[in-house]
N, CA, C and O atoms as CSV, one atom per row, in Angstrom:
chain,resi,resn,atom,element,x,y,z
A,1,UNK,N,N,-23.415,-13.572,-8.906
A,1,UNK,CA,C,-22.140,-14.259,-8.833
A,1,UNK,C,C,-21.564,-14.355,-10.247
A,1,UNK,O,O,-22.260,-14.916,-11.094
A,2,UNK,N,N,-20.625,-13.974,-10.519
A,2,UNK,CA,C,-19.572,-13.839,-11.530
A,2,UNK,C,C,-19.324,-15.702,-11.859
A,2,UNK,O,O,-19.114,-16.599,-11.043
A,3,UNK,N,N,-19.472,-15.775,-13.578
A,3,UNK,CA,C,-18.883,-17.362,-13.516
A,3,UNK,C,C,-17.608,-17.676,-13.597
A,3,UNK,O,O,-16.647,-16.988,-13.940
A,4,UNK,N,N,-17.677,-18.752,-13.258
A,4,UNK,CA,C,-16.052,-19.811,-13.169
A,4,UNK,C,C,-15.245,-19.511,-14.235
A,4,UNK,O,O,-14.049,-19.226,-14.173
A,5,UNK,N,N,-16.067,-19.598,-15.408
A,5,UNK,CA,C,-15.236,-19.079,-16.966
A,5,UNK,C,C,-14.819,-17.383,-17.240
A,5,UNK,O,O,-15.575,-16.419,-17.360
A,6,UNK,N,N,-13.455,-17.445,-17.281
A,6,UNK,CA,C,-13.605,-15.907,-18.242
A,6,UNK,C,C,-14.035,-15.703,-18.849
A,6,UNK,O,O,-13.921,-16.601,-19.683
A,7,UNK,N,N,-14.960,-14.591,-19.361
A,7,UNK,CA,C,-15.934,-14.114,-20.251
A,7,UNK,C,C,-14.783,-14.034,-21.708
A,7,UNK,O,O,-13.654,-13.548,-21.637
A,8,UNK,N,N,-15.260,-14.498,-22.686
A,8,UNK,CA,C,-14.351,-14.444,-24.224
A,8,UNK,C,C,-15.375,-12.749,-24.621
A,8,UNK,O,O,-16.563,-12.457,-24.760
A,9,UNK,N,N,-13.811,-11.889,-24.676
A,9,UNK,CA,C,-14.054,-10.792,-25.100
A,9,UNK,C,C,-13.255,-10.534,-25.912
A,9,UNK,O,O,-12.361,-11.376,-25.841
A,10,UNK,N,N,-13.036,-9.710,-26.790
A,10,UNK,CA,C,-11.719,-8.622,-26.929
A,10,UNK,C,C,-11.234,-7.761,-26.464
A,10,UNK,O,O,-11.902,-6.744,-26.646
A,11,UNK,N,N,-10.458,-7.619,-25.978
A,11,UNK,CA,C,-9.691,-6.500,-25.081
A,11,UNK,C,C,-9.475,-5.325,-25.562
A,11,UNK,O,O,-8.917,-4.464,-24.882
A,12,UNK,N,N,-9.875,-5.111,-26.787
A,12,UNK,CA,C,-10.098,-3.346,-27.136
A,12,UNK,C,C,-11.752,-3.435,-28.004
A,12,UNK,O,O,-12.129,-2.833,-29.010
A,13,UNK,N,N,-12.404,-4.342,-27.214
A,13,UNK,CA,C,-13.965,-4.060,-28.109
A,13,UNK,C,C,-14.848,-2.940,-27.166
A,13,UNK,O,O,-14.418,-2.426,-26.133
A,14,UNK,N,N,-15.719,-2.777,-27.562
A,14,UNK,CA,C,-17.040,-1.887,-26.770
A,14,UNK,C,C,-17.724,-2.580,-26.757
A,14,UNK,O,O,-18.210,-3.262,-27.659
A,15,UNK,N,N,-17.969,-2.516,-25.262
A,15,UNK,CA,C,-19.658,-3.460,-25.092
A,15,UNK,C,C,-20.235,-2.435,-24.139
A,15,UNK,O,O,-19.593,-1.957,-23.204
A,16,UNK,N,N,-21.564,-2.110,-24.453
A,16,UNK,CA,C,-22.725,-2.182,-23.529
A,16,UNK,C,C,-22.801,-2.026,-22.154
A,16,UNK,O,O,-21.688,-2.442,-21.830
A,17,UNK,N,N,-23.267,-1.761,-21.290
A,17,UNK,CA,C,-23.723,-2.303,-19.934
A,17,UNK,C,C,-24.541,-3.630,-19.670
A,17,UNK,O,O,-24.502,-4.420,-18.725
A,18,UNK,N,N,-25.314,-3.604,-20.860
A,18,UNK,CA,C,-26.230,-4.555,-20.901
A,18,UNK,C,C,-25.001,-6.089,-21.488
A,18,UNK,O,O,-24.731,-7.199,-21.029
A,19,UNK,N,N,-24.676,-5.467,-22.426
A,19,UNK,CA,C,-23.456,-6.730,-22.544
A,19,UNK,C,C,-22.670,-7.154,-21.558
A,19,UNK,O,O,-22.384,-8.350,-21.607
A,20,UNK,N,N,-22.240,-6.537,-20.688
A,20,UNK,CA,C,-21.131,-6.562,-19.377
A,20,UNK,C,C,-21.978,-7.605,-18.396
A,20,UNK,O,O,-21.548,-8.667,-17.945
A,21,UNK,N,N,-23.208,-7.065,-18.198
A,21,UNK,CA,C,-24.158,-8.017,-17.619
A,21,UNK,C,C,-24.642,-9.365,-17.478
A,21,UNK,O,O,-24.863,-10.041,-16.473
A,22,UNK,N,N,-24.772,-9.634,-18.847
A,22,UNK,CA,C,-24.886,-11.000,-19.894
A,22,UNK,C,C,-23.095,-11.672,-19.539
A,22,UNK,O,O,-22.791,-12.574,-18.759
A,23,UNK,N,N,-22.401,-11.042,-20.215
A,23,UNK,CA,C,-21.328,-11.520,-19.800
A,23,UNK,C,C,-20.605,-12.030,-18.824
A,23,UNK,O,O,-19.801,-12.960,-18.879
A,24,UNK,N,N,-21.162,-10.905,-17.269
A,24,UNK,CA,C,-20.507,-11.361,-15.797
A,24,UNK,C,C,-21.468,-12.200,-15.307
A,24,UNK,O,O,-21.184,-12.994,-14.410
A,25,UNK,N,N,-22.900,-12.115,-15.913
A,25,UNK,CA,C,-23.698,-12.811,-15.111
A,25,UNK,C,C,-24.297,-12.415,-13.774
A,25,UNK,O,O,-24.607,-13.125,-12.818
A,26,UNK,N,N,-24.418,-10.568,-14.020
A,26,UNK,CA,C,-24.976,-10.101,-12.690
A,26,UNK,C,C,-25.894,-9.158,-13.576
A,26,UNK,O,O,-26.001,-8.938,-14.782
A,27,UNK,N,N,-26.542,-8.679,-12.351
A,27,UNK,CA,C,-27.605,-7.725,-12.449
A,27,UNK,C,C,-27.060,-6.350,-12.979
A,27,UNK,O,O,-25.832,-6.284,-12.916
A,28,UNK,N,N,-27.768,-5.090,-13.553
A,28,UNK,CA,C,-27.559,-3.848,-13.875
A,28,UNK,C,C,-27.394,-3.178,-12.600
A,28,UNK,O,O,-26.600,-2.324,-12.994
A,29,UNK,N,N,-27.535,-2.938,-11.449
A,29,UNK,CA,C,-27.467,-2.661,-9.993
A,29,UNK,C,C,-25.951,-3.120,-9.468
A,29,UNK,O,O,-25.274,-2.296,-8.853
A,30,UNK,N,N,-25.489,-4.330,-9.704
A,30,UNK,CA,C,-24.508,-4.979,-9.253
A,30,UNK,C,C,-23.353,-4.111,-10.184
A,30,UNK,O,O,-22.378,-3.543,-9.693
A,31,UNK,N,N,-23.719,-4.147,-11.742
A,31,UNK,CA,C,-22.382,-3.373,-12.771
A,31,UNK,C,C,-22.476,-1.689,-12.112
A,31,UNK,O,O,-21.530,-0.908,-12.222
A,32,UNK,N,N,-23.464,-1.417,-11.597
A,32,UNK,CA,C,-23.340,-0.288,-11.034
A,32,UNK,C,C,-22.294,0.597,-9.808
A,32,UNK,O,O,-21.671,1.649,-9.665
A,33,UNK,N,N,-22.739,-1.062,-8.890
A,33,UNK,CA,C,-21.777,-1.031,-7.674
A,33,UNK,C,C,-20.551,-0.647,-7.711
A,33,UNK,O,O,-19.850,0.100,-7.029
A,34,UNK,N,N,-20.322,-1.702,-9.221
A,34,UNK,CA,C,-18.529,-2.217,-9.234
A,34,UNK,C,C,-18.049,-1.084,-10.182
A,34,UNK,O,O,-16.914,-1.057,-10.657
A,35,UNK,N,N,-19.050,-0.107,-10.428
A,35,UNK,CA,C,-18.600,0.823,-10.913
A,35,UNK,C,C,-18.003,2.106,-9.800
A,35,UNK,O,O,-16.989,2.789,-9.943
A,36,UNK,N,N,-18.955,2.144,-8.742
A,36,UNK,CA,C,-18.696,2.813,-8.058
A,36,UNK,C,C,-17.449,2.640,-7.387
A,36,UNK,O,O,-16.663,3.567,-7.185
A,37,UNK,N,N,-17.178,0.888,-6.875
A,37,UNK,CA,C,-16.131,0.534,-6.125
A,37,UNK,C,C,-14.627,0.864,-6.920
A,37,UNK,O,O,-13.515,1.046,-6.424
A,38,UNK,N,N,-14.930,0.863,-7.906
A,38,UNK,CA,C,-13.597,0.848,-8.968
A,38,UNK,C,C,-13.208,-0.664,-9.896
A,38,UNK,O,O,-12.309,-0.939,-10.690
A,39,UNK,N,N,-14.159,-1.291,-9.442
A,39,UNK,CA,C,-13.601,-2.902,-10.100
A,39,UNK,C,C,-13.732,-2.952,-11.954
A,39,UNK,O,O,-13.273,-3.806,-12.712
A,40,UNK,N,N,-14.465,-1.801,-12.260
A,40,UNK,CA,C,-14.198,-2.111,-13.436
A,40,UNK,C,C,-14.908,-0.129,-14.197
A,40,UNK,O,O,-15.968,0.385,-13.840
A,41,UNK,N,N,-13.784,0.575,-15.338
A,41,UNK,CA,C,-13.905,1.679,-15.539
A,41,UNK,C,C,-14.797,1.907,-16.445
A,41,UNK,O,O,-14.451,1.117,-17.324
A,42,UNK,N,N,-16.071,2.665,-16.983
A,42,UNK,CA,C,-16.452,2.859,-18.545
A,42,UNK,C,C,-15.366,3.946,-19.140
A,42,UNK,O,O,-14.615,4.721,-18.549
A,43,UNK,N,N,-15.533,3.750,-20.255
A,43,UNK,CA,C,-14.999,4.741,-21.667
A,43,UNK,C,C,-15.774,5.553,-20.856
A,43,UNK,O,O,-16.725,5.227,-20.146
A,44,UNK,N,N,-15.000,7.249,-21.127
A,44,UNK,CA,C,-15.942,8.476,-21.540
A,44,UNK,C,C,-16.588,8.246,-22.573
A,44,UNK,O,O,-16.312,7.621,-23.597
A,45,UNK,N,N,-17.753,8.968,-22.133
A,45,UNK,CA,C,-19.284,9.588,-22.958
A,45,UNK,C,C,-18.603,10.634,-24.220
A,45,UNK,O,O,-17.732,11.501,-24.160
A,46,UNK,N,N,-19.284,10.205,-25.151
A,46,UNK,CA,C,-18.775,10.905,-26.050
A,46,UNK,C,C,-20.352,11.711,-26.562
A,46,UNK,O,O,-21.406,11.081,-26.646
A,47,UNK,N,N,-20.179,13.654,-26.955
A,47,UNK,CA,C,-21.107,13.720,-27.300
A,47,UNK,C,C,-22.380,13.297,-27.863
A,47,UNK,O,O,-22.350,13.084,-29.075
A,48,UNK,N,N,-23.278,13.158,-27.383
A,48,UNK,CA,C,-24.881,12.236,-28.288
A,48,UNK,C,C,-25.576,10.876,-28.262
A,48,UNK,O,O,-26.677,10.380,-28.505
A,49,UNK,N,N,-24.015,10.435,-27.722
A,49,UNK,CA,C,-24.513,8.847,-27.152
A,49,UNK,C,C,-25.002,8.446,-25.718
A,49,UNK,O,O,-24.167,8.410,-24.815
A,50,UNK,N,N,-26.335,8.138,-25.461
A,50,UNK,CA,C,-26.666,7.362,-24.275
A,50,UNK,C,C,-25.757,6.535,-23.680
A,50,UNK,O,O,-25.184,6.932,-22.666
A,51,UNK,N,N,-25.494,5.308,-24.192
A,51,UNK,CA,C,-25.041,4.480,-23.723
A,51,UNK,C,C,-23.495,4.887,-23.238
A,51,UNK,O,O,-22.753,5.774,-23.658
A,52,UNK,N,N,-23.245,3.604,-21.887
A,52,UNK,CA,C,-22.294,3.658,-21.432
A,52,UNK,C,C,-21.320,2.786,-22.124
A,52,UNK,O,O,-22.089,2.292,-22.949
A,53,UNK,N,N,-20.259,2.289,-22.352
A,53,UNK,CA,C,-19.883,1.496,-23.193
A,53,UNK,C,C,-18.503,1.177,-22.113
A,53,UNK,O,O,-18.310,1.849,-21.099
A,54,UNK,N,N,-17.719,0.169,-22.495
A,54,UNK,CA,C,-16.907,-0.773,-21.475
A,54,UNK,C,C,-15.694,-1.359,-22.201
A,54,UNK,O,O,-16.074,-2.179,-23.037
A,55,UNK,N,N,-14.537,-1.239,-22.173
A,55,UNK,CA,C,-13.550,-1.977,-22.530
A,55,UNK,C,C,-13.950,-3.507,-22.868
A,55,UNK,O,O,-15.101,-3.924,-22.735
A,56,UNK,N,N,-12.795,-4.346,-23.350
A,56,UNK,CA,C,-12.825,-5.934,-23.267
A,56,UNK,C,C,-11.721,-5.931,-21.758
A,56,UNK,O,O,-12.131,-6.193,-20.628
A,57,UNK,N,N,-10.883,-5.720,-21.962
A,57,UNK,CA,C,-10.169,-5.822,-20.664
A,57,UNK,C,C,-10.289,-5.158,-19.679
A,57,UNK,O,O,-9.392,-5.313,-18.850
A,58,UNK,N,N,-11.127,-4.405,-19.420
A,58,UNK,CA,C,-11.870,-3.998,-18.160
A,58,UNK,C,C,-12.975,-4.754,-17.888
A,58,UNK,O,O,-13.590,-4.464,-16.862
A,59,UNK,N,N,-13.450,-5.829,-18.696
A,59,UNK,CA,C,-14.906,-7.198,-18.136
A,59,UNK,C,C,-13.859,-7.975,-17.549
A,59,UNK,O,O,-13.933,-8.195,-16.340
A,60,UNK,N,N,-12.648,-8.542,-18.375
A,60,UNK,CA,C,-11.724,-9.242,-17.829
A,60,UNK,C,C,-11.269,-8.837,-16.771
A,60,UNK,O,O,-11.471,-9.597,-15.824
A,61,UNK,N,N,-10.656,-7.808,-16.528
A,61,UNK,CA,C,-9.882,-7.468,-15.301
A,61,UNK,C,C,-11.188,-7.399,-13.883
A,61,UNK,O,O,-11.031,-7.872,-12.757
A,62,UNK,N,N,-12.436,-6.659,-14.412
A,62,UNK,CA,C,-13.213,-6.789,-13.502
A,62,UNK,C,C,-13.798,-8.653,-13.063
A,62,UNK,O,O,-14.274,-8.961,-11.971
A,63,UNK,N,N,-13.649,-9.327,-13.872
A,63,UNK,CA,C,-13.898,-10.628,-13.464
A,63,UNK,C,C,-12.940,-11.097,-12.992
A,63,UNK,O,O,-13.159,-12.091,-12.299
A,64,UNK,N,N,-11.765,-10.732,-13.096
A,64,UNK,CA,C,-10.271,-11.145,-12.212
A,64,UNK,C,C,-11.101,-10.896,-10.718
A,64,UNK,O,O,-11.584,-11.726,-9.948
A,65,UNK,N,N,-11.047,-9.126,-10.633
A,65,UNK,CA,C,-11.160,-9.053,-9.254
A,65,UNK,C,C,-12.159,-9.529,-8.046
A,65,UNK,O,O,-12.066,-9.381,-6.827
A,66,UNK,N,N,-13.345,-10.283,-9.024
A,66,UNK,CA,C,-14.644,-10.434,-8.539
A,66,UNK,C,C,-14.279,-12.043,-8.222
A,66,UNK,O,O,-14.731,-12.437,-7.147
A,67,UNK,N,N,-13.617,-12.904,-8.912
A,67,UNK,CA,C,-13.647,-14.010,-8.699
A,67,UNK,C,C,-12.968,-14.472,-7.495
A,67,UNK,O,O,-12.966,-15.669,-7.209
């Protein structure tokens, strides 16, 4: 369950998956879902980097739609 508070981000930062998590307050399975559903987009992969990385206003907008 997503909390009551908007997550304090910046709206053009990079975070993590693992940050998005911490932040919405759900599981890595769940950021998965809402990836699939569309509730919230990653950045393209840029050559060499693992990680997935996430807007600030795509945690926001995805906690809009979740709440």
């Amino acid at each position: 369950m997503t909390p009551a508070i908007a997550p304090d981000v910046n709206p053009l930062g990079r975070y993590t998956g693992k940050d998005v998590c911490i932040l919405l307050n759900i599981h890595p399975n769940t950021l998965r879902n809402y990836v699939l559903a569309g509730y919230i987009t990653p950045l393209p992969k840029k050559v060499g980097v693992k990680a997935v990385r996430y807007l600030g206003r795509e945690i926001s907008r995805c906690w809009k739609l979740t709440t």
